[in-house]
ChimeraX commands (.cxc) that place a marker at each C-alpha (Angstrom):
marker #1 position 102.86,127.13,102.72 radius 0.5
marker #1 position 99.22,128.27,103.91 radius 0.5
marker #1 position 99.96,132.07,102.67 radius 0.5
marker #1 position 101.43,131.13,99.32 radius 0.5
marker #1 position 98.65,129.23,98.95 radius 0.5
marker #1 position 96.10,131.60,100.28 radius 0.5
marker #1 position 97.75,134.41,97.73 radius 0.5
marker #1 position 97.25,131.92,95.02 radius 0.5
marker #1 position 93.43,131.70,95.25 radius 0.5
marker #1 position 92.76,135.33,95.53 radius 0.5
marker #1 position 94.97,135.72,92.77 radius 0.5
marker #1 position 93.39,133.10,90.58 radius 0.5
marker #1 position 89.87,134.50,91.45 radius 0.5
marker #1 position 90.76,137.98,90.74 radius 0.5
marker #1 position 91.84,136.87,87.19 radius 0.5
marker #1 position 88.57,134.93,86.78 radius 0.5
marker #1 position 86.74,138.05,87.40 radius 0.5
marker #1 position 88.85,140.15,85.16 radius 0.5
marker #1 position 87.74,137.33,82.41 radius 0.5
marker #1 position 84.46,137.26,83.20 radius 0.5
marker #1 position 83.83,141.66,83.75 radius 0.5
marker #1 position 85.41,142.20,80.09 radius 0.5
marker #1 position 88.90,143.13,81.32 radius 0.5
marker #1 position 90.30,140.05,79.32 radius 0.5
marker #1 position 87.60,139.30,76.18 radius 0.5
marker #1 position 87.57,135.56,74.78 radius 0.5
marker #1 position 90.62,135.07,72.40 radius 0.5
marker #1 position 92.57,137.62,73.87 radius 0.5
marker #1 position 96.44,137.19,75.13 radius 0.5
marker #1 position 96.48,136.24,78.61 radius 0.5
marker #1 position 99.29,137.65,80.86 radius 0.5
marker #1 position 102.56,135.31,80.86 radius 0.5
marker #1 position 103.72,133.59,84.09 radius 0.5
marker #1 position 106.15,136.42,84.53 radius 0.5
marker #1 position 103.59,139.10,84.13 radius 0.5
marker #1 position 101.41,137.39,87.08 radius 0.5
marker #1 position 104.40,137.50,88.32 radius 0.5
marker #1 position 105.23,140.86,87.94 radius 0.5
marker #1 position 101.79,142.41,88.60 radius 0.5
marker #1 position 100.75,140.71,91.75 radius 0.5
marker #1 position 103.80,140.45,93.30 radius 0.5
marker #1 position 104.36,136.82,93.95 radius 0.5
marker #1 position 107.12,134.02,93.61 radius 0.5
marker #1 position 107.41,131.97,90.57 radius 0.5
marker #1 position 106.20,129.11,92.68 radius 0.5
marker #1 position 102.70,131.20,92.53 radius 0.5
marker #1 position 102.54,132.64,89.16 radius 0.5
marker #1 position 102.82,128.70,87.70 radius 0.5
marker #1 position 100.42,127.64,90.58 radius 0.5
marker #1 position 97.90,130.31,88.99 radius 0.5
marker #1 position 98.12,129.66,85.54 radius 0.5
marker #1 position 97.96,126.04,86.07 radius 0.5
marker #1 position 94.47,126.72,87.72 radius 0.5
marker #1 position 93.47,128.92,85.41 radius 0.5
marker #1 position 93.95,126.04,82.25 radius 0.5
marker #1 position 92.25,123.43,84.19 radius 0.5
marker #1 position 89.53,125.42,84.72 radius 0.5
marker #1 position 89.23,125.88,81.28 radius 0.5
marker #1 position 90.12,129.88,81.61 radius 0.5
marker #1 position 92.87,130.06,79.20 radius 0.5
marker #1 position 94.92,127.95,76.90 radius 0.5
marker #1 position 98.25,127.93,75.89 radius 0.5
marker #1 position 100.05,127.86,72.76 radius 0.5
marker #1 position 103.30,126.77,72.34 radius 0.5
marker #1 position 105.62,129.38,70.69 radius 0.5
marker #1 position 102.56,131.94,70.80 radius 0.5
marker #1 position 101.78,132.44,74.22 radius 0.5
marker #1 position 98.63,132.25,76.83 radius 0.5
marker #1 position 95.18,133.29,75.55 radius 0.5
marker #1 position 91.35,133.55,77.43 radius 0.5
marker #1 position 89.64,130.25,75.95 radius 0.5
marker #1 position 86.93,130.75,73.57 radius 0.5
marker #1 position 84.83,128.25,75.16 radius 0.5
marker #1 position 81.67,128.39,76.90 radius 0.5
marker #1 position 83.33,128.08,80.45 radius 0.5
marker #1 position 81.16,128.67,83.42 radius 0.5
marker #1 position 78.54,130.91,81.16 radius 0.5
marker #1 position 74.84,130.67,81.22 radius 0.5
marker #1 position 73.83,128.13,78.64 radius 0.5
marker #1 position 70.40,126.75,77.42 radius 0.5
marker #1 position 71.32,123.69,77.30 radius 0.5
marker #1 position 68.81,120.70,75.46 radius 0.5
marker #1 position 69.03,117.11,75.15 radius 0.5
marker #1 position 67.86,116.03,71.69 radius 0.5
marker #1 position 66.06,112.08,71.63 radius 0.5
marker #1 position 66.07,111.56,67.67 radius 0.5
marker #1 position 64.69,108.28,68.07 radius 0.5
marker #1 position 61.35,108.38,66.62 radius 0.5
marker #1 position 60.14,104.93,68.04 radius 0.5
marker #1 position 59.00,105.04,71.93 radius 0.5
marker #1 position 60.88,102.82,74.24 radius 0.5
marker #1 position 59.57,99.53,74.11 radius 0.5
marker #1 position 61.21,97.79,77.36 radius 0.5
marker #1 position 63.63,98.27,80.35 radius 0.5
marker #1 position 65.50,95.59,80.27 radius 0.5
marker #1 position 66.89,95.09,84.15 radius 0.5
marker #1 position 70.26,93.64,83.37 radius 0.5
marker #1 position 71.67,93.35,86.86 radius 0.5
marker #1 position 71.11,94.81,90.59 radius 0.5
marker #1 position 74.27,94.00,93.03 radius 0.5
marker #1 position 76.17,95.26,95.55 radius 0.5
marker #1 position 79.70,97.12,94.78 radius 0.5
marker #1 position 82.42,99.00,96.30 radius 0.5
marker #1 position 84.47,99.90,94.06 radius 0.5
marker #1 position 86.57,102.71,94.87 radius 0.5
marker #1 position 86.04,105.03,92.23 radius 0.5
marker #1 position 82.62,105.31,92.40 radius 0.5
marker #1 position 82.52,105.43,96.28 radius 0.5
marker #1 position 84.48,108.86,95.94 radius 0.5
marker #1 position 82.01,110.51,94.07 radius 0.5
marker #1 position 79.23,109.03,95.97 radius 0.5
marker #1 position 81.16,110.50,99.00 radius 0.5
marker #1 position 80.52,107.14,100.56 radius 0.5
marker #1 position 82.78,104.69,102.68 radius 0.5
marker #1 position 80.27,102.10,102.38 radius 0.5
marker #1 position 78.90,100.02,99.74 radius 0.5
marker #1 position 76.16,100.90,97.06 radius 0.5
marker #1 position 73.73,99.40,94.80 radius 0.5
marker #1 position 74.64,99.32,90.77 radius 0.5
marker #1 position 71.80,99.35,88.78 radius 0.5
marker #1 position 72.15,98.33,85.24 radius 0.5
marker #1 position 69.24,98.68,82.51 radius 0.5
marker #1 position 69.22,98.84,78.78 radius 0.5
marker #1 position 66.87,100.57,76.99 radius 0.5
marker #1 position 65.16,98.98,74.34 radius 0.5
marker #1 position 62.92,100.95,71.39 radius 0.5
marker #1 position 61.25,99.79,68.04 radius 0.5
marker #1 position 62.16,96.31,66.63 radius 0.5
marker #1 position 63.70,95.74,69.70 radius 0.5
marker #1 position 67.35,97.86,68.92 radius 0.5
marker #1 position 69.30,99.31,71.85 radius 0.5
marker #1 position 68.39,103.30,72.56 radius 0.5
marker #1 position 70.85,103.48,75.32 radius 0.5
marker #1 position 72.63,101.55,78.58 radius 0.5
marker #1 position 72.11,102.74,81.72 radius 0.5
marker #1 position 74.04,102.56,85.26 radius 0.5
marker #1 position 73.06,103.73,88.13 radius 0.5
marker #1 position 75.50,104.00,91.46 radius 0.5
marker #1 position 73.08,104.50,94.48 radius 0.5
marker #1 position 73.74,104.98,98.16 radius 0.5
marker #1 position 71.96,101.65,99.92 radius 0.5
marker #1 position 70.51,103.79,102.27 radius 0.5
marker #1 position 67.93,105.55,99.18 radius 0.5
marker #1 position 67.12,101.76,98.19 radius 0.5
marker #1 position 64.62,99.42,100.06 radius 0.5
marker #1 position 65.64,96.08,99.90 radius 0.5
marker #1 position 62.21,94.57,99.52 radius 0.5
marker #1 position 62.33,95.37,95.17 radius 0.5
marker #1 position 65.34,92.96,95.01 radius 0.5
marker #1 position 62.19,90.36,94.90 radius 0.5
marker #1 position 60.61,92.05,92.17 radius 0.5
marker #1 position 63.65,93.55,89.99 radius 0.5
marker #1 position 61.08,94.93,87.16 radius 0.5
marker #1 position 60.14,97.76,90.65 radius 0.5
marker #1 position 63.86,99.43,89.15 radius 0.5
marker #1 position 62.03,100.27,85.59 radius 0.5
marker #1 position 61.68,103.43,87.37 radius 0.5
marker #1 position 64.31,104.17,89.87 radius 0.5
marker #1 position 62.54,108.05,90.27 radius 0.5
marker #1 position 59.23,106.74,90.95 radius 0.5
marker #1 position 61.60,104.62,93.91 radius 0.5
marker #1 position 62.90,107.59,94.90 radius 0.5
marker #1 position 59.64,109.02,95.59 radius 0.5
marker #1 position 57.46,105.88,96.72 radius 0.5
marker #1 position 59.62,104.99,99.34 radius 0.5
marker #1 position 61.03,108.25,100.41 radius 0.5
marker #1 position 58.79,111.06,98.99 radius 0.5
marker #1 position 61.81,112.63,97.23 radius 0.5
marker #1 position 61.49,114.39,94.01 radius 0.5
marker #1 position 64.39,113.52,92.18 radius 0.5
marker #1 position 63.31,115.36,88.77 radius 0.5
marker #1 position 63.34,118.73,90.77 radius 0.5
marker #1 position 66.76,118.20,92.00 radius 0.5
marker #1 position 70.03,119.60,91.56 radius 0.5
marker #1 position 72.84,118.37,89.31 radius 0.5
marker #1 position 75.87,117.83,87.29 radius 0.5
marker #1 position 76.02,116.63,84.02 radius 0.5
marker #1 position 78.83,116.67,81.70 radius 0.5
marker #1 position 78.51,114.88,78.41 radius 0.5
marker #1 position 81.37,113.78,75.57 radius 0.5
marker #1 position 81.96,110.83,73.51 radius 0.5
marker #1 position 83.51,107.85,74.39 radius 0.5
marker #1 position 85.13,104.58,72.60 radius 0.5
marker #1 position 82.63,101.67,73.81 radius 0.5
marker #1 position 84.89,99.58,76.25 radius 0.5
marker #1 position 86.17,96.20,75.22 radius 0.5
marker #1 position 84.65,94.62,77.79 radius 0.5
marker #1 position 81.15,96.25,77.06 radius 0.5
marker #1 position 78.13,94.10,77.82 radius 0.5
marker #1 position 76.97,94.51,74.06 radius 0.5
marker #1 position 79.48,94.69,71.83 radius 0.5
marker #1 position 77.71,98.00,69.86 radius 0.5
marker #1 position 74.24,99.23,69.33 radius 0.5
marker #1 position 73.49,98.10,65.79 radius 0.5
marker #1 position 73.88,94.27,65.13 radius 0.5
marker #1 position 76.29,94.89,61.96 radius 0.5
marker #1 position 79.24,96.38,64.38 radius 0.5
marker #1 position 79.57,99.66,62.36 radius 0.5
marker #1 position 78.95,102.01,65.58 radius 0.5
marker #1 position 82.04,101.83,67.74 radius 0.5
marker #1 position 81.43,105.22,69.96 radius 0.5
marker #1 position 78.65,106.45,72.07 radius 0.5
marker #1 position 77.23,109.28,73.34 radius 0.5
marker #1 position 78.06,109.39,76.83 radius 0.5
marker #1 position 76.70,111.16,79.93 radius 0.5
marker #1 position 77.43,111.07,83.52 radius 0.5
marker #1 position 75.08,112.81,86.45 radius 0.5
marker #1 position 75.39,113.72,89.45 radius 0.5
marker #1 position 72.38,114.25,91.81 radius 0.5
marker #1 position 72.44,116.12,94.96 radius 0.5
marker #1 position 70.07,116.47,97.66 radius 0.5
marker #1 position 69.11,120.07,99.54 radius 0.5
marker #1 position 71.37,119.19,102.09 radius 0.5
marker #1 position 74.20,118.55,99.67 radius 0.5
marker #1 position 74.17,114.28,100.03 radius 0.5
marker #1 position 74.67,112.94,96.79 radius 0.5
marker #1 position 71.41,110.73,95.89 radius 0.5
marker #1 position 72.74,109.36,92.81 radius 0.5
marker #1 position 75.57,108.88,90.11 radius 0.5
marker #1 position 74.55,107.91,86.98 radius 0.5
marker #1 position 76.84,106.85,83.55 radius 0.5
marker #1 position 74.64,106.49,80.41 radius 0.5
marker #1 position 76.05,105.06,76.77 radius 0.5
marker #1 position 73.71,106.36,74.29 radius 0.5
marker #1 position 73.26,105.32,71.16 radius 0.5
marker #1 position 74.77,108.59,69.21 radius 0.5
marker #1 position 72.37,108.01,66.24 radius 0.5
marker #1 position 69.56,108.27,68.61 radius 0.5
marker #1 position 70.85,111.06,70.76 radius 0.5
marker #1 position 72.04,115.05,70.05 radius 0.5
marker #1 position 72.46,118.05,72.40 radius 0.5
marker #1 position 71.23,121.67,71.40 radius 0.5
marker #1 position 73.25,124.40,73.76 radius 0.5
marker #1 position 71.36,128.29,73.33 radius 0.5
marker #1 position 72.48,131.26,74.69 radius 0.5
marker #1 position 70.53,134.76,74.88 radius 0.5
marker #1 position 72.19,138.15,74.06 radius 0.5
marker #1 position 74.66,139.38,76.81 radius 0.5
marker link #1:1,2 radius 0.2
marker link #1:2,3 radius 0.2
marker link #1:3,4 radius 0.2
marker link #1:4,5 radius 0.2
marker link #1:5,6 radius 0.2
marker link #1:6,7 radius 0.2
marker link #1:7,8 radius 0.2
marker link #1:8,9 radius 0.2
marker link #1:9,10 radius 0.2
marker link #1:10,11 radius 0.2
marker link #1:11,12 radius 0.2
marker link #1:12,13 radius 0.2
marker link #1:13,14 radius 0.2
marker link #1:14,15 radius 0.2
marker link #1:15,16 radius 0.2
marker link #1:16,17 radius 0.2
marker link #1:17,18 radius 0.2
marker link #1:18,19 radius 0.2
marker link #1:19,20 radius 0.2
marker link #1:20,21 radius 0.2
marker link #1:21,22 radius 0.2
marker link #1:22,23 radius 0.2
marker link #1:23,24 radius 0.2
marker link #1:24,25 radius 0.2
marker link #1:25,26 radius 0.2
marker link #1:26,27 radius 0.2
marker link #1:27,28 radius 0.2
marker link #1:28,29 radius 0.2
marker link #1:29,30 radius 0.2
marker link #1:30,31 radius 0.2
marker link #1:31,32 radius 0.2
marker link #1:32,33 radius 0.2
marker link #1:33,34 radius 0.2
marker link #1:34,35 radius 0.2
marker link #1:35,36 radius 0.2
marker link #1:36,37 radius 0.2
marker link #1:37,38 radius 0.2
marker link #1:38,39 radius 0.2
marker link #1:39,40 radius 0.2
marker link #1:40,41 radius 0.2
marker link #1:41,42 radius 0.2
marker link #1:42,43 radius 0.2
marker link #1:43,44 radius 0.2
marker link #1:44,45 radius 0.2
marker link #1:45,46 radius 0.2
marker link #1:46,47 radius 0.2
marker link #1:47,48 radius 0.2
marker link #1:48,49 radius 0.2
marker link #1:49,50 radius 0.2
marker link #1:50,51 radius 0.2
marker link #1:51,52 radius 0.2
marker link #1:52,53 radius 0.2
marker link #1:53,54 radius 0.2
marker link #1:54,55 radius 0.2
marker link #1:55,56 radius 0.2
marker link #1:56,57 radius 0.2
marker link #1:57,58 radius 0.2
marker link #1:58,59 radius 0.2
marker link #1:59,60 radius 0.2
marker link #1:60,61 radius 0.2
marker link #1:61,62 radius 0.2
marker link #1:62,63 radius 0.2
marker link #1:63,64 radius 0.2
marker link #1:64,65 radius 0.2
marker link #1:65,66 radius 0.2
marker link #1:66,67 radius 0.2
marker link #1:67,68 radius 0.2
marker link #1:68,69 radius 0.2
marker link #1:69,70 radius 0.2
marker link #1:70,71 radius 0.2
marker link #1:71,72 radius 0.2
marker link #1:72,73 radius 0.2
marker link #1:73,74 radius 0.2
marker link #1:74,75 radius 0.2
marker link #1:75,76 radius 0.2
marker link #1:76,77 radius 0.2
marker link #1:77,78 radius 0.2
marker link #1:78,79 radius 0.2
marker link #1:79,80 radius 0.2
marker link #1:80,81 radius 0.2
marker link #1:81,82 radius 0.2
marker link #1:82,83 radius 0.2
marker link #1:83,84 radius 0.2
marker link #1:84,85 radius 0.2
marker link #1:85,86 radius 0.2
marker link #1:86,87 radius 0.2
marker link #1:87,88 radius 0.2
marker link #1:88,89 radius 0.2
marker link #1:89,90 radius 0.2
marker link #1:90,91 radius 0.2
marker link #1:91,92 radius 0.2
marker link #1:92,93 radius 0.2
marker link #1:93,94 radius 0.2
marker link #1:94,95 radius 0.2
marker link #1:95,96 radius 0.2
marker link #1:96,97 radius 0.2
marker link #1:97,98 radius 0.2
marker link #1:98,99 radius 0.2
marker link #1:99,100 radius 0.2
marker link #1:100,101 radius 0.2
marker link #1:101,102 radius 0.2
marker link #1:102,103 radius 0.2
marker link #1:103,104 radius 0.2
marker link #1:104,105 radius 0.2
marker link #1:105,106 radius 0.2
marker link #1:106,107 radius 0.2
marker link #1:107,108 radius 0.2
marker link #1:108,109 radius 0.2
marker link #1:109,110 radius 0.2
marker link #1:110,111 radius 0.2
marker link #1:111,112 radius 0.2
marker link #1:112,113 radius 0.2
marker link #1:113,114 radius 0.2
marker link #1:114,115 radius 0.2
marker link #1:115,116 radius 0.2
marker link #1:116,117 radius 0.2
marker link #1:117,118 radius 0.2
marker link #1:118,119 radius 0.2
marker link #1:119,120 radius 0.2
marker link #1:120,121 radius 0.2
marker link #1:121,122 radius 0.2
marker link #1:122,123 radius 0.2
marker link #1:123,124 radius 0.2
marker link #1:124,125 radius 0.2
marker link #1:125,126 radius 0.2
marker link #1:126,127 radius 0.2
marker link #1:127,128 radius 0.2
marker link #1:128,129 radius 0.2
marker link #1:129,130 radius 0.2
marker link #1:130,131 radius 0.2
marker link #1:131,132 radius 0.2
marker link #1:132,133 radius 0.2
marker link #1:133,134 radius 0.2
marker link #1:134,135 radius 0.2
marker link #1:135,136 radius 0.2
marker link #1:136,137 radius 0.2
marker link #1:137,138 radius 0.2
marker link #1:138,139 radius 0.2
marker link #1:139,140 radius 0.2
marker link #1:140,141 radius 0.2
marker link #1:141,142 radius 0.2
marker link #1:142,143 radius 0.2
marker link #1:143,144 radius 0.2
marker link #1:144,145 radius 0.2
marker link #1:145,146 radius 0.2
marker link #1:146,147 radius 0.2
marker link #1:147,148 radius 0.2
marker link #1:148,149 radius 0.2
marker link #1:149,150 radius 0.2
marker link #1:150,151 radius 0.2
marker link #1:151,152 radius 0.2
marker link #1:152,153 radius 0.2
marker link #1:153,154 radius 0.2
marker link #1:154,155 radius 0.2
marker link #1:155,156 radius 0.2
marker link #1:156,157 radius 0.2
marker link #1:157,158 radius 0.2
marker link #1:158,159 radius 0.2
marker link #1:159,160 radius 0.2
marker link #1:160,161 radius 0.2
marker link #1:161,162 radius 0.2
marker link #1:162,163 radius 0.2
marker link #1:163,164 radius 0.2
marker link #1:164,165 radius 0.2
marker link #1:165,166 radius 0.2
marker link #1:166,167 radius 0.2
marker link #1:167,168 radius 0.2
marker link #1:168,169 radius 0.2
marker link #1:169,170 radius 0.2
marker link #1:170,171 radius 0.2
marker link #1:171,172 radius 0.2
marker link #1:172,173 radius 0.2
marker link #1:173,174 radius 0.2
marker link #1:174,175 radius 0.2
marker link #1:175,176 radius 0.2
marker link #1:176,177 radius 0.2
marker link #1:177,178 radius 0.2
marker link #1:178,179 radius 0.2
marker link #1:179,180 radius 0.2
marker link #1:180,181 radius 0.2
marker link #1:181,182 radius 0.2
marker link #1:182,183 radius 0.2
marker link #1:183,184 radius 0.2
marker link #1:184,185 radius 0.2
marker link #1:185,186 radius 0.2
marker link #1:186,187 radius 0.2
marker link #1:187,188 radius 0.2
marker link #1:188,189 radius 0.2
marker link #1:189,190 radius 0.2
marker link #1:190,191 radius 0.2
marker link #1:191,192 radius 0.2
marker link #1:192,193 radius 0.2
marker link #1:193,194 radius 0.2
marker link #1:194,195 radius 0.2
marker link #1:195,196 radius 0.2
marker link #1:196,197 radius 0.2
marker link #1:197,198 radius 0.2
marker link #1:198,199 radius 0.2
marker link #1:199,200 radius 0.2
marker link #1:200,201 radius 0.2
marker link #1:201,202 radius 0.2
marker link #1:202,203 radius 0.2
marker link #1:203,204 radius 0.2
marker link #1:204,205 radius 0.2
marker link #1:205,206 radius 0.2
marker link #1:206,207 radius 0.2
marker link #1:207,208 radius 0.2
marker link #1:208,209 radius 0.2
marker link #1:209,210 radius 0.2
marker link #1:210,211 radius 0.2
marker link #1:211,212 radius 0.2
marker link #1:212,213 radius 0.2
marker link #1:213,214 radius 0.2
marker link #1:214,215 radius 0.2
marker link #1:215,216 radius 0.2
marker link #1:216,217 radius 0.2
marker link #1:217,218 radius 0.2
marker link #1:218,219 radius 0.2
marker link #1:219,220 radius 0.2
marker link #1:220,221 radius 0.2
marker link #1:221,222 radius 0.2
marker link #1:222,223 radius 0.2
marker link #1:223,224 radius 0.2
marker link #1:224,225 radius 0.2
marker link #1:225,226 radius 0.2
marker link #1:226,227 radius 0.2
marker link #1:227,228 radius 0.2
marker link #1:228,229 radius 0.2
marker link #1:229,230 radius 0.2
marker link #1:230,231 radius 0.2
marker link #1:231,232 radius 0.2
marker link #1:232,233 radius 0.2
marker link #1:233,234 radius 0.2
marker link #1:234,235 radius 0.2
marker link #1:235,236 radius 0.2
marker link #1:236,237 radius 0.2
marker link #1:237,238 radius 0.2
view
């Protein structure tokens, strides 16, 4: 079990760099499962193993009834990548809707945390008072002081937190981002961000923070309001 899958890491690498050096160009047909097969000498076992990898990293994509082919998306390249406010009003008020303790299990696991953590949720307010954007934040109770429960306006500024009480930086951090659009949950505390009901998706981020030594400081899910929000990705010439 540990050579097969040894081989089918170095295999799935090597095809990665074949993608990535020009050996396979985007849009192009990808070698089968029997090809890998074929050229790298493995079991079937392997081959699917491999391609399997290779789609959920977003390498290729398959067709039915036409085959494999390298994905034309922006997988792993160097972006510019730009988030857009279109609101032209400033934010008027944080609104601190709620600080408690939690443990749920999905949100301990990427926190890489057994223990509990803090949930911080604020809502964003701009103008005449309309909703720019809802804001939770999942934080390890060891990078929270337990002194601004008394004064929950102190979590306005969670950064400012960060660096008060432990002198870190967090806007010269590390992290992960990945952005996409979601249907606003049933359950959501406000049931849209205009009053009439016509908006029923958002513009949705979650962020991951990491400290220099790897420990995640943060995880962060934001529902923006997508007539208030837009993302500009830029590339320069290869």
């Amino acid at each position: 079990m540990f050579i097969i899958q040894s081989k089918y890491k170095l295999i799935t690498d090597d095809l990665i760099k074949k993608i990535a050096t020009g050996f396979f160009e985007k849009g192009d047909k990808f070698y089968s499962e029997a090809e890998i097969r074929q050229v790298y000498n493995v079991s079937s076992t392997t081959a699917v193993k491999v391609m399997d990898n290779l789609v959920r990293l977003g390498k290729v994509e398959r067709f039915q009834g036409k085959g494999t082919f390298v994905s034309k998306n922006n997988t792993n390249e160097l972006l510019m990548v730009s988030d857009l406010p279109l609101r032209t009003e400033l934010v008027k008020r944080i609104e601190i809707q709620s600080v408690s303790e939690e443990s749920n299990p999905k949100i301990l696991d990427k926190l890489h945390i057994k223990d509990s953590y803090y949930k911080i949720t604020r809502i964003y307010h701009i103008g005449n008072d309309s909703i720019s954007n809802v804001n939770f934040s999942y934080i390890p109770k060891e990078f929270i002081k337990v002194n601004h429960f008394k004064t929950p306006d102190d979590f306005s500024s969670i950064y400012k937190l960060y660096f008060e009480d432990f002198k870190i930086n967090a806007y010269n951090l590390p992290f992960k981002q990945v952005n996409s659009i979601k249907v606003l949950p049933k359950d959501f505390l406000i049931k849209s961000f205009d009053p009439d009901g016509y908006l029923k998706y958002s513009y949705y981020q979650e962020r991951t923070t990491f400290l220099p030594d790897g420990k995640i400081l943060e995880f962060i899910s934001d529902y923006m309001n997508p007539e208030l929000f837009a993302q500009s990705l830029s590339r320069d010439s290869l």
